[in-house]
C-alpha positions in Angstrom: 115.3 81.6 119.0 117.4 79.2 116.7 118.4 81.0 113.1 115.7 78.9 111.2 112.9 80.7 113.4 113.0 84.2 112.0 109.9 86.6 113.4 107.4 87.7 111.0 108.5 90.5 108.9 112.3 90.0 109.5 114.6 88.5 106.7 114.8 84.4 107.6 118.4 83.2 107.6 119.3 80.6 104.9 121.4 77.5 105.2 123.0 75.8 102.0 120.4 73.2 101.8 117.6 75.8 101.9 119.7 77.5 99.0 119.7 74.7 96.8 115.9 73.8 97.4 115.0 77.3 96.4 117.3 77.3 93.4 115.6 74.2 92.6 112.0 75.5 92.2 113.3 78.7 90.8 114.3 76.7 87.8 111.1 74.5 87.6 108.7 75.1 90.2 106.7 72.0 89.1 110.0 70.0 90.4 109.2 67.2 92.5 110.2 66.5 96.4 111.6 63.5 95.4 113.4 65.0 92.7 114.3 68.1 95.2 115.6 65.5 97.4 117.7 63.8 95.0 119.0 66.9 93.2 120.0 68.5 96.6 121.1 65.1 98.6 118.5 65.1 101.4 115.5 62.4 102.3 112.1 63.4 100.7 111.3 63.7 104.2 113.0 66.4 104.9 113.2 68.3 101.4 109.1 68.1 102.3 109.7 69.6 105.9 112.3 72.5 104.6 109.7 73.2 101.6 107.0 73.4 104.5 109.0 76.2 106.5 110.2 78.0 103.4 106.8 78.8 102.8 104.9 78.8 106.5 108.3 81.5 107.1 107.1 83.5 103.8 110.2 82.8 102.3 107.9 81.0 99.9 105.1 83.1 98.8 103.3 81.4 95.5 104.1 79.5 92.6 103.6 80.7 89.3 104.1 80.0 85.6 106.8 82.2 84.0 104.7 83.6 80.3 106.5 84.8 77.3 104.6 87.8 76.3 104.7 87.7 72.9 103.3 84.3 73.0 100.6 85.3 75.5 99.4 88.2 72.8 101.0 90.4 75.3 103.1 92.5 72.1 103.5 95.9 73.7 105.3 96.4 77.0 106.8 99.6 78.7 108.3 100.7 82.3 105.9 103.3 83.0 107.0 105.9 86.2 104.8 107.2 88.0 105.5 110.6 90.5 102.7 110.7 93.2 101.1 112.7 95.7 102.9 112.3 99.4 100.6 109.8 101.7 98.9 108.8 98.3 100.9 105.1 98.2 99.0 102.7 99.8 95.7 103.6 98.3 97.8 103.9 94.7 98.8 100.1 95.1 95.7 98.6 95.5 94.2 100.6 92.6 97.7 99.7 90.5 97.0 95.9 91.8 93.2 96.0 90.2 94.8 96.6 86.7 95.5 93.4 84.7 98.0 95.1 82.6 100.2 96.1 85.3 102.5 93.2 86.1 104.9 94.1 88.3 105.0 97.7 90.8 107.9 98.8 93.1 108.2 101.6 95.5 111.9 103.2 94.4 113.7 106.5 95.2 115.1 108.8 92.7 113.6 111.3 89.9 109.7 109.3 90.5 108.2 107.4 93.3 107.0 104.7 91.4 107.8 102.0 88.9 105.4 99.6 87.0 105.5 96.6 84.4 103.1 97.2 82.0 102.1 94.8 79.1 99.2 95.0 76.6 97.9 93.6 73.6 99.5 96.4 71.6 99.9 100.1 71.4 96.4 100.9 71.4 95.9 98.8 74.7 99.1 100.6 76.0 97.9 103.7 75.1 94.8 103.6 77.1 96.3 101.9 80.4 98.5 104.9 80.9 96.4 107.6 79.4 92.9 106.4 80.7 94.1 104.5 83.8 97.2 105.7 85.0 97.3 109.2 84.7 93.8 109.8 85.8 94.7 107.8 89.1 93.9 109.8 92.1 97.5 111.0 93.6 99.4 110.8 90.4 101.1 113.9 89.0 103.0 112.5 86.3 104.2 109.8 84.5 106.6 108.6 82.1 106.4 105.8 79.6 109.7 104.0 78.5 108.7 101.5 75.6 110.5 97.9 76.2 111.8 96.9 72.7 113.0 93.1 73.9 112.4 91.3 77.4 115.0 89.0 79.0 114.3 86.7 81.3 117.4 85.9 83.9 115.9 83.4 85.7 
């Protein structure tokens, strides 16, 4: 198997060119192939065919507008850790997944099992994701709320 054939689940090995293409759509995902092409110094051909494998590999998963929150209406935000029940994770994702204020969850080790992205239209709406929601999900035992007072974007 050559390096640019990784098996599903395993980390794909990158070249330079495959860097600079996904540098190039991490700073404008709307980017052209030609303009890929040009940027990185390949044919449009085969900035198309890398693009392809980036995302048939997983590499690539979606592509998706970046939002300011504020802007959105989205004017409250906090980290909100969650310690859960052993065996209790995958059914806690999905349920996490269903809520449209939670935008981003990770799996982490430390002091709590879990930590979530949460952002509402203000406190009130804060107040009842992790009062109503979160801390009545089956498998949680506790959770924390860390109130974000100003997001950065580093990409």
């Amino acid at each position: 198997m050559d390096d640019l054939h990784a098996l599903p689940g395993e980390p794909r090995p990158l070249d330079d060119v495959d860097r600079a293409i996904l540098a190039q759509l991490t700073e404008d995902a709307r980017r052209s192939v030609t303009t890929i092409a040009e940027n990185v110094h390949i044919s449009r051909a085969h900035a198309y065919n890398r693009i392809a494998k980036l995302q048939a590999d997983g590499v690539i998963t979606k592509y998706t507008a970046l939002l300011d929150p504020l802007r959105a209406g989205l004017r409250s935000s906090a980290y909100v850790t969650l310690k859960v029940r052993q065996h209790s994770w995958r059914e806690l994702r999905e349920r996490l997944r269903a809520i449209p204020e939670v935008h981003h969850i990770a799996l982490v080790g430390g002091d709590f099992d879990v930590i979530i992205l949460v952002r509402a239209v203000d406190n009130t709406d804060l107040r009842r994701v992790v009062f109503d929601q979160l801390q009545s999900m089956p498998g949680v035992l506790d959770t924390q709320t860390f109130l974000v007072f100003e997001d950065l974007d580093t990409r």
